[in-house]
N, C-alpha and C positions, 0 to 999 in steps of 0.2 A: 235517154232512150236506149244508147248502146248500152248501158251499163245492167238494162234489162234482159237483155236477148240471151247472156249466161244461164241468166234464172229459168226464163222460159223455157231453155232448152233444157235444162235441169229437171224440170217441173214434168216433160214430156219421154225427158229418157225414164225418171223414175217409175212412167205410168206402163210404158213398152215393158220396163221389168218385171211386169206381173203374170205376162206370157212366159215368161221363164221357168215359172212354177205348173204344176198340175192346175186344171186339166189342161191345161194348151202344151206344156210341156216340152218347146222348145229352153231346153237345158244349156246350148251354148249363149244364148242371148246378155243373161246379167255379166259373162264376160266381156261383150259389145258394150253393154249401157253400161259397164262400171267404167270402161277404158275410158269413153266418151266422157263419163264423169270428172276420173281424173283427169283429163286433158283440160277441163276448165280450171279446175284447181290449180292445175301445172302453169296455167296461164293469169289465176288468177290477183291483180293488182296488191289487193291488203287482205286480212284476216276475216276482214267483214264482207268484202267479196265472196271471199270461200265461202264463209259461214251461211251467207244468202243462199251459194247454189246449193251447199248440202241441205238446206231444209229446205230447198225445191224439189229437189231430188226426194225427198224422204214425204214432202208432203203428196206427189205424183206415186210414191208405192204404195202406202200405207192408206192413200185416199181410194185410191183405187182397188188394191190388192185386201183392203180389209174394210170394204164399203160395208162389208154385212155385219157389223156392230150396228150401224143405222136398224137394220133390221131385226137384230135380238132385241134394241130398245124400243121402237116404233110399234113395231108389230104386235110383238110378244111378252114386251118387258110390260106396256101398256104408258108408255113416255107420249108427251104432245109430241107432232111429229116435228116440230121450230126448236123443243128442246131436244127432240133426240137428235137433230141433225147440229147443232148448237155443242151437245157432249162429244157427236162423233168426230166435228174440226178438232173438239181440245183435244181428244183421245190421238188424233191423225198428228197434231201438232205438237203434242209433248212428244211421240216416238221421234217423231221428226226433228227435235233440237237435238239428239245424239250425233243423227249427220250433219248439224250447224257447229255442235261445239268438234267436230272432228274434222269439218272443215278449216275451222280455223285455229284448229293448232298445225294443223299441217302447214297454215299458210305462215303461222308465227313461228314455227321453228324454223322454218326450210325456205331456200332461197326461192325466187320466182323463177321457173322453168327446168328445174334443177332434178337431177335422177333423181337425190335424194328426197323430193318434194313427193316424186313416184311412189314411193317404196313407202315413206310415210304413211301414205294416204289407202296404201294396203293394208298395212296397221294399224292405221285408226278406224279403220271402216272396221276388221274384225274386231276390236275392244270393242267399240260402239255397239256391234251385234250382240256380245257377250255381257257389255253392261246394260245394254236394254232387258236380257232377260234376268236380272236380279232385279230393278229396281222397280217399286209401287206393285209389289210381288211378280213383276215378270212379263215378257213380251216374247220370246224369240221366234216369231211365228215370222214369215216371210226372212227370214234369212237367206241369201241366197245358194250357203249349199245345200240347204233342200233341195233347189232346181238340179242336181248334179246326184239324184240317189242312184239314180242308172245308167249312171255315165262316169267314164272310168276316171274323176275325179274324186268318187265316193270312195274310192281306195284309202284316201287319208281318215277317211270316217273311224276304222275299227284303231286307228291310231291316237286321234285327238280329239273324236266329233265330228260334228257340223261345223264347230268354229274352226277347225281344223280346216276340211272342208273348203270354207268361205274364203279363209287365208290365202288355200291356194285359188280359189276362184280369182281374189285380188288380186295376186302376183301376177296373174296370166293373165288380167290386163293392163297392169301396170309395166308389163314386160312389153306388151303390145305394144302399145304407147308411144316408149323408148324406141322400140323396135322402129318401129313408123316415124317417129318423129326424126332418129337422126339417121336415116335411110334418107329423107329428105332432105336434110344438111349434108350430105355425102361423106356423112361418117360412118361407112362401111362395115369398117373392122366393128365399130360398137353395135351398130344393128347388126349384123351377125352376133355377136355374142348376146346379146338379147334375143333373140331368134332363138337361139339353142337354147337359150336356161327357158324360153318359153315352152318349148319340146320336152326339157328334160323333167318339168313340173306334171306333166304330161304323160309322159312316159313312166313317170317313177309312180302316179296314181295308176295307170293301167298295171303296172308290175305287183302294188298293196294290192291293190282288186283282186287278182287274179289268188291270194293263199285262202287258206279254209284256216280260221281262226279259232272254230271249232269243233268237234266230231260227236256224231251221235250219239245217245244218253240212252239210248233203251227202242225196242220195237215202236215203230210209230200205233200213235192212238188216234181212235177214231173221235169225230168232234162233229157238234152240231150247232151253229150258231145262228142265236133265234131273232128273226126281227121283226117287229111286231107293228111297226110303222101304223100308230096311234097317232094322233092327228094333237099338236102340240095347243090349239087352242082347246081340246075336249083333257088333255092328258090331266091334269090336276083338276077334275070337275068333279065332284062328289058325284054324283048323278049317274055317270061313265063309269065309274070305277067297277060295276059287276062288268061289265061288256071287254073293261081290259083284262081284271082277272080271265073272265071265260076265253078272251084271244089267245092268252099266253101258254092256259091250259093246253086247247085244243094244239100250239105249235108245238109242245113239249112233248105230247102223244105222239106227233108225228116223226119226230128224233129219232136219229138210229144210233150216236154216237155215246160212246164212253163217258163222252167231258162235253157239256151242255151248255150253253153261256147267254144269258139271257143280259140285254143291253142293262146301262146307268137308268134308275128308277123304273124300269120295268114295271113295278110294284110304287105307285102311286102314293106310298102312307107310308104309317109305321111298321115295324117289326111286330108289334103285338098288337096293330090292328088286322093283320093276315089270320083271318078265319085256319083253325087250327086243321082244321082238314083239308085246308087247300093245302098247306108246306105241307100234310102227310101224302098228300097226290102225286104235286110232283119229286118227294123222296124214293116214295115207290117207282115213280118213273126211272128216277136214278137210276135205283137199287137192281131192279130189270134191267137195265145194261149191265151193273158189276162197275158201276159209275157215278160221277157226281153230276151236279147240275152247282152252277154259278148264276147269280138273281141278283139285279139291284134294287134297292129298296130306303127306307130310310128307319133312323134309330130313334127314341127319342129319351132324354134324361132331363129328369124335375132338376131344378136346381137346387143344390146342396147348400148347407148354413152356409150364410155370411155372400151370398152368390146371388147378382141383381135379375138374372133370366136364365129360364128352362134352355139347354143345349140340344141341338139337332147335327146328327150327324150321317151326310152322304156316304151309304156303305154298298159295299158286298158282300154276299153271305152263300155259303156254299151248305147244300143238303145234298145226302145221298151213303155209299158206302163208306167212304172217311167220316172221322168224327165233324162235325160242325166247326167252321170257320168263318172268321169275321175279317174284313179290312177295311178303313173308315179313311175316307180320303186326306190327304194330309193338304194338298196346294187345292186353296178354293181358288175363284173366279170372283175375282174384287167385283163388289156392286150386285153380281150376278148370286155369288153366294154367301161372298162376306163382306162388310163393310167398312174399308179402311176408314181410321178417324173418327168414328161410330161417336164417339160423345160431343166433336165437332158438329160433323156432316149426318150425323144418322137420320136427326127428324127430317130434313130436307130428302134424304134420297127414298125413304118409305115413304113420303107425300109425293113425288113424282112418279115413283119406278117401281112396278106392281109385279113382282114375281114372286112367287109361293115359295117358304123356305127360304129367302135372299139373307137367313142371317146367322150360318150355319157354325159348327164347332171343326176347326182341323182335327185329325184323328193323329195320333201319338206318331212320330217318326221312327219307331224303332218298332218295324211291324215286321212278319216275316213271311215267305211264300207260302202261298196255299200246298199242301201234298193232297191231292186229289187225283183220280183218277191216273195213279202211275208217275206224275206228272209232280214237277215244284214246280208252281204256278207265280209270278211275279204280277199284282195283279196292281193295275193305273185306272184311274176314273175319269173321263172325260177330258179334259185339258193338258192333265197330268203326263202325259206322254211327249208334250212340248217341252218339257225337261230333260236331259239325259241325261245329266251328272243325279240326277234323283231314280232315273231311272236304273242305273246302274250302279246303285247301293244294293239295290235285290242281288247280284250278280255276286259271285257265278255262281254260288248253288242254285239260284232258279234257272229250269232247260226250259221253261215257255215262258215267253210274256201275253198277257191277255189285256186288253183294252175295254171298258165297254165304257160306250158312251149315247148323248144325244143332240146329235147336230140339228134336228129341226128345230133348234133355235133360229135358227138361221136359213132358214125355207132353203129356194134352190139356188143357194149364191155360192161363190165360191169355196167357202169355208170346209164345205166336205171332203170335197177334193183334195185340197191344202191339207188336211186333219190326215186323211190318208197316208199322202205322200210325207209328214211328218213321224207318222208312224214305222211305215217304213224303213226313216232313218238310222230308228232307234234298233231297229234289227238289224241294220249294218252296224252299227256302233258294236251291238252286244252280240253279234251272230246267235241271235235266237231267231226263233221264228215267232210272228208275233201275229195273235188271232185277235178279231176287231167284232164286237156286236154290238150295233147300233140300232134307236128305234127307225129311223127314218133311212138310215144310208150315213156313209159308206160300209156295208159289212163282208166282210172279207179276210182273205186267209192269208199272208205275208213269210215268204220263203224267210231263212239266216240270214241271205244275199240282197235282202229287201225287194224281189220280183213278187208281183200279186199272183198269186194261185190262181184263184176263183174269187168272185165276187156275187152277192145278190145285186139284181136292178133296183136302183135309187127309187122310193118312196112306191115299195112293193112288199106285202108282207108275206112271209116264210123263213125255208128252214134253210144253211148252206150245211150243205153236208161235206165232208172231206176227210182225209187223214193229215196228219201232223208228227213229223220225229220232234222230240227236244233233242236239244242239244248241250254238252257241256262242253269248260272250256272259258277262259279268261282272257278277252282282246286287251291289250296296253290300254285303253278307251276304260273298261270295270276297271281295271286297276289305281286310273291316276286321273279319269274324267278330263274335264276342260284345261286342266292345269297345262298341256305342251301346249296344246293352240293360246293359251294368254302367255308364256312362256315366252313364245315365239316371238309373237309380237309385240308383246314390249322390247325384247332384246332387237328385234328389227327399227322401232320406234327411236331407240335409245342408241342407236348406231347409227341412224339418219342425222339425230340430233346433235352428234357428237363431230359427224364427217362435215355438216353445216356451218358447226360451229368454228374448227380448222379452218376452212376454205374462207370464212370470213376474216378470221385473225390473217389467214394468209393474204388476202386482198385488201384486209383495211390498214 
């Protein structure tokens, strides 16, 4: 029974961590719930102890913090609701073995109770963050320096990222920790010095915060970002489809801006199923500002000799004064839009999981920014924004990043909010400013500094109107992506491992 009460507590800090993120937005907390984390770790007996509490810990975030996969399956995917609750444990439970196996090397390297156990497990929590978002195409959504885009930890953002970021999240409670624990023991002089490097982690992200990474690129342009907030059970309905057209019409009339951005599938079908006087309507729209207009929509190609299936590919495509541009999403959404293991798993997951399009084409990686409307446009589709080292391949010639996406997958759970505040990040990362059109919400306008301009209200349809500078200008972050924050922390990892290792030949 005692050997429980780690786990549980594990399982309850993980779920507290989720207020740490948008919208609740208390930002110092995953410093609280990490410290507390570690302190079990630091305490904890064997490797498999660890290993327990991190995947309590990871099953309490990810259960909690990304419950609405339940509901892109259940609801929308059109899943039984025993299997979609069924996929969303495995889904909770595989992120959740990265804080199990980072548990337990912390507890296999490093002695029990030991600073170097600390510092560790700062380390490993950041790989863990970082290797979750590579593998089974990628996770990094709740990371915890998200919780820190407006708060003067995001200073390390335009340096390293998020995992950057996260690191320092770690340290600072890892320092805590230390700080508190041998404060306790009445070893003064060492919590004092923990205290300080806890301050100066601190201080030296409010000092990053505080430079301008970038400078402006040209008079600011006017922008109108259109949400159309179409109701995701009618959105793919043949039947619907003149009443979306007519909505999106009627919002594009109403535009005053230069640069027009219409959310991810706005346009329900193919490119050459768009009645050819509707794209001349809203060209002309454009064209009447001396502007473009940005549309999501879908592509479609027969399949070529020798090729088992016709390819679909999730695009954007821009009409207006510039010539016509296309960008076809490169990172799908496994299940959602592509099928890992497809010759395995394929017939099983089309017999369960009913979403239109689930079985789409990546678009080329070597795409380039739209120039529209004054503007080189870096433009991400939906999920795609959850990446930064992808994001900031555009860079730096691109001065805006543009997002359009559609979160009513996921009705009114958390996910938007979250999507948001990841958004955000990636304009601190890149000091761009980053404009968001979504059907349902969140749509909005995102300073360099990553503060929200203006916003439309959630699951309301209309136009945001606003101005926007680009900006140019190359942060250390475009140039060398996540490489210092893995950097770091392995060189951290690998100096715990090492000082461990000593102190044991010295003792044994």
């Amino acid at each position: 029974m005692r050997a429980a009460v780690p786990v549980v507590a594990s399982l309850l800090l993980g779920v507290a961590t989720v207020a740490g993120f948008a919208p609740f937005g208390f930002s110092a907390l995953p410093v609280l719930t990490l410290a507390a984390l570690f302190a079990l770790w630091r305490d904890a007996a064997t490797p498999r102890a660890a290993a327990w509490i991190g995947f309590a810990f990871g099953a309490g975030l990810f259960g909690t913090g990304a419950s609405w996969v339940y509901v892109a399956l259940a609801r929308f995917g059109g899943m039984e609701g025993v299997l979609a609750l069924l996929a969303t444990a495995f889904f909770c439970a595989y992120y959740s073995f990265f804080l199990a196996a980072s548990g337990w090397l912390v507890a296999r390297l490093t002695r029990k109770g030991s600073v170097e156990r600390l510092a560790a497990a700062a380390a490993c929590w950041t790989l863990a963050e970082w290797l979750r978002s590579l593998f089974f195409s990628g996770f990094p959504w709740l990371s915890v320096g998200y919780a820190q885009t407006q708060a003067p930890l995001a200073g390390y953002a335009p340096l390293g990222g998020v995992f950057l970021v996260s690191l320092a999240v770690a340290l600072s409670a890892a320092l805590l920790v230390e700080a508190i624990a041998t404060l306790r023991s009445d070893r003064r002089r060492i919590a004092a010095l923990a205290a300080a490097a806890f301050a100066a982690v601190w201080i030296a992200g409010a000092t990053l915060r505080a430079i301008e990474w970038s400078r402006p690129a040209g008079d600011p342009v006017s922008v109108s970002l259109v949400q159309g907030n179409v109701e995701q059970e009618l959105k793919f309905d043949p039947k619907y489809r003149e009443q979306t057209l007519a909505i999106y019409a009627d919002l594009v009339a109403q535009a005053k801006g230069r640069l027009i951005v219409l959310p991810e599938s706005a346009l329900p079908m193919f490119a050459d199923e768009v009645p050819v006087e509707y794209v001349a309507r809203l060209r002309a729209a454009a064209q009447a500002r001396n502007g473009d207009l940005m549309l999501g929509l879908f592509f479609f190609e027969p399949r070529a000799t020798g090729e088992d299936e016709d390819r679909y590919f999730n695009s954007v495509v821009s009409v207006g004064t510039s010539p016509t541009q296309t960008y076809r999403k490169r990172h799908l959404v496994p299940f959602g839009e592509a099928i890992p293991a497809k010759p395995v798993v394929g017939w099983f997951i089309r017999r369960v999981l009913h979403i239109p399009l689930a079985d789409q084409t990546p678009g080329p990686a070597d795409q380039t920014p739209f120039e529209i409307a004054g503007e080189r446009v870096a433009v991400n589709i939906c999920y795609e924004d959850a990446f930064g080292s992808e994001i900031a391949r555009e860079l730096p010639e691109a001065t805006l990043l543009v997002n359009v996406t559609n979160d009513a997958w996921y009705g009114r759970s958390l996910a938007a909010e979250q999507h948001e505040q990841i958004a955000a990040m990636r304009a601190v990362e890149t000091s761009r400013p980053m404009l968001r059109a979504t059907n349902t919400g969140i749509t909005s306008m995102i300073d360099h500094r990553g503060a929200e301009i203006s916003r439309l209200p959630w699951f309301t349809r209309g136009v945001l109107e606003g101005t926007i500078a680009g900006r140019s200008g190359a942060t250390p972050y475009v140039r060398f992506g996540d490489s210092l924050a893995v950097l770091v922390a392995l060189a951290l990892l690998g100096a715990c491992a090492a000082s461990a290792r000593r102190r044991s030949a010295d003792t044994g």
